[in-house]
N, C-alpha and C positions, 0 to 999 in steps of 0.2 A: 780860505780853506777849500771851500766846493771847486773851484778855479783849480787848484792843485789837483782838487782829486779826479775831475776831468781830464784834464791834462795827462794823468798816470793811465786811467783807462783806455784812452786813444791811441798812446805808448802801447799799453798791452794790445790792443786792436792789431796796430802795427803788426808785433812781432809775431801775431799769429799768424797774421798773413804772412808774412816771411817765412813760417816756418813751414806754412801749407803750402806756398808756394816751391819753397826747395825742396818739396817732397815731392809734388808733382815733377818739378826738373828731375830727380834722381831715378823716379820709377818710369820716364821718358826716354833717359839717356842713350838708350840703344834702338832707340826709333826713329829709322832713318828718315830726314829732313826736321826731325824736330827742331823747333826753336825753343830758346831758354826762357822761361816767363821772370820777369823783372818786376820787383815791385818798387812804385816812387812813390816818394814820400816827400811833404809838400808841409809847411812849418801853420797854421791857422794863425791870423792876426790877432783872434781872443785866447788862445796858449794851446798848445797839445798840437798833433797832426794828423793830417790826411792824407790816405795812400791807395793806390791805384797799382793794378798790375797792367804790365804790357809788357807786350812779346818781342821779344832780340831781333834784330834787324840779320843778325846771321846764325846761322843753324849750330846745332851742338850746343854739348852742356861740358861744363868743366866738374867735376866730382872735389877737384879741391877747394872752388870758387863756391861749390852747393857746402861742404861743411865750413868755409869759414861764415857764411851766411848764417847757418845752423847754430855755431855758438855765438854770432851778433843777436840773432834772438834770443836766444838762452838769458845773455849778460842784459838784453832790455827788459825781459821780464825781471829780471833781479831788483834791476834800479826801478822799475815801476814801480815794485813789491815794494820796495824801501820808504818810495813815495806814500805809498797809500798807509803801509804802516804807520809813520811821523803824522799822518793827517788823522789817523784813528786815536794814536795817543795824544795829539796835541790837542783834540776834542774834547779827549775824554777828562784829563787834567782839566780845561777849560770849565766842562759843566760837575765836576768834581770841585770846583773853587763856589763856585754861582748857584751849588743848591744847600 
């Protein structure tokens, strides 16, 4: 259960960073030579990920590239939330049986 719920956290880590980083790309967008900051994400062998930003190898931002990013976060905060959720009830039942 802990394993999932780490897991989900890291997820949400993620998506913030995705989210703070398409915001910095959007309020950038008209500042000439900008480059687009990218975030990678990198899967951990004990479950969940790790994510790192770095900057585009070519300059410019794309506005429709920053909102599909924008609702990839959105939808992983949802599915973390769902995560963390099932892990709260499946606990809770658990020590709802055991006391």
């Amino acid at each position: 259960m802990i394993n999932a719920l780490s897991t989900a956290v890291s997820g949400l880590r993620t998506a913030t960073q995705r989210l703070d980083t398409s915001a910095h790309n959007v309020a950038n967008a008209l500042t000439p030579g900008f480059h687009r900051h990218e975030v990678q994400a990198t899967a951990r062998a004990e479950g969940g990920v790790e994510s790192q930003v770095a900057r585009s190898a070519t300059p410019g931002v794309s506005l429709e590239q920053e909102a599909v990013d924008q609702l990839a976060a959105a939808l992983s905060f949802k599915a973390n939330l769902k995560v963390i959720e099932t892990v709260d009830r499946t606990l809770g039942r658990w020590l709802d049986e055991k006391v």
